[in-house]
N, C-alpha and C positions, 0 to 999 in steps of 0.2 A: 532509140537510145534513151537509158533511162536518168533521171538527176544527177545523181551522183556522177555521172560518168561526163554528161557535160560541164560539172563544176570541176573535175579532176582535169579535163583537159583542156579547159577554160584558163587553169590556175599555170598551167603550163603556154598557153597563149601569150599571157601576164607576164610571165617569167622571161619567154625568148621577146618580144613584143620590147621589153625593158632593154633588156640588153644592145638590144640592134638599134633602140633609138642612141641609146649611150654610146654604140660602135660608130653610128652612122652621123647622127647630127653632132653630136659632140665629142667630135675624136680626139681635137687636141685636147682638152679638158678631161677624157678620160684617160690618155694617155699620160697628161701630167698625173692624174692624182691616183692611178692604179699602177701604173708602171714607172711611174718616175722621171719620165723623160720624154722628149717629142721627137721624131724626125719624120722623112717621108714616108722609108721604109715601115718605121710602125704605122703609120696611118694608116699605109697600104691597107697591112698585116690586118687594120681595127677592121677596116670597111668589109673587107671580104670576110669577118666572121661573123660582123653583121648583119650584110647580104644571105650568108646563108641561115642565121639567126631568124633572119626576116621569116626565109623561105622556109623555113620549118612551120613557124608560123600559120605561115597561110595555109601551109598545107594542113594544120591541123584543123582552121576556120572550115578549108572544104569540108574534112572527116565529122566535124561536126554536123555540118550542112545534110551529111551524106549518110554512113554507117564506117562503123568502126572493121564491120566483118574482115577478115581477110588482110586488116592493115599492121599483120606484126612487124615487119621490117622498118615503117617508118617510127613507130611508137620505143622500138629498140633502137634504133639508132639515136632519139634523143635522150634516152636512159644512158646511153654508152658516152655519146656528150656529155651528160651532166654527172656522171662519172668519175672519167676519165679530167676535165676541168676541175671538179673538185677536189682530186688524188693529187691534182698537181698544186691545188692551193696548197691542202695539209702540207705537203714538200714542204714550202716554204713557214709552214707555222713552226713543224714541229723541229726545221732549223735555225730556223727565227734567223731568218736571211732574207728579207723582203727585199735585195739590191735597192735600188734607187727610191722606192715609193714606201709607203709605211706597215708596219704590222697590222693597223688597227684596218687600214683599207684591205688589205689582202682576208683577213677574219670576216670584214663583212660581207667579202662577194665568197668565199668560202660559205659562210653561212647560208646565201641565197640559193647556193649551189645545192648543198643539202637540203632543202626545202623540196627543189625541184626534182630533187633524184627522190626523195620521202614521196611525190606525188605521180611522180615515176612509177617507179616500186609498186606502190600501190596499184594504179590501175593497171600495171602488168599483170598482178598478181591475180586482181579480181575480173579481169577479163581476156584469159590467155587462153580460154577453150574458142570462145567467138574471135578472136586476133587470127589464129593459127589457120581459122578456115576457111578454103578460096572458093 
């Protein structure tokens, strides 16, 4: 695997790595200042998409460890996360209806979000002949 490709999915490491700590170790704190508000049911909701935040993660520690060959489903399915997350931030910009929590937090985890589909994107792009082959 050559530089590039482990700084691209390094960046991506970084990205879920962050999140799952902000899911997992600090859920009430995230849940006060991104969503407004606390109860169990959201904590639940934080842990489990941190959990699997986590698990993408690690998964992609292995694919470093290991080769990229062959791994287009896992690589697309965090493209499709980082997405689909992001689509739903814009919702909330471009009706500037942030419920309970503020605009200015919703813009910046939108924004992390676009970074990570920007790093996405790219190394889909740049390596979709070697992903596709089993």
């Amino acid at each position: 695997m050559n530089k590039t490709n482990k700084i691209l999915i390094s960046l991506n490491v970084i990205f879920l790595i962050y999140y799952s700590i902000q899911l997992l170790i600090f859920t009430d704190e995230f849940s006060y200042n991104n969503l407004g508000s606390f109860n169990h049911a959201i904590a639940g909701l934080s842990e489990i998409i941190g959990i699997i935040f986590l698990s993408l993660a690690i998964a992609l520690i292995l694919i470093i460890r290991n080769k990229t060959r062959g791994q287009f489903p896992i690589f697309f399915t965090i493209f499709l996360i980082q997405l689909l997350i992001f689509i739903n931030f814009l919702r909330y910009i471009f009706s500037n209806s942030p419920g309970e929590t503020s605009i200015e937090s919703i813009t910046f985890n939108a924004f992390i979000f676009f970074l990570g589909l920007i790093v996405s994107i790219f190394f889909l792009v740049k390596n979709y002949t070697n992903l596709k082959q089993f």
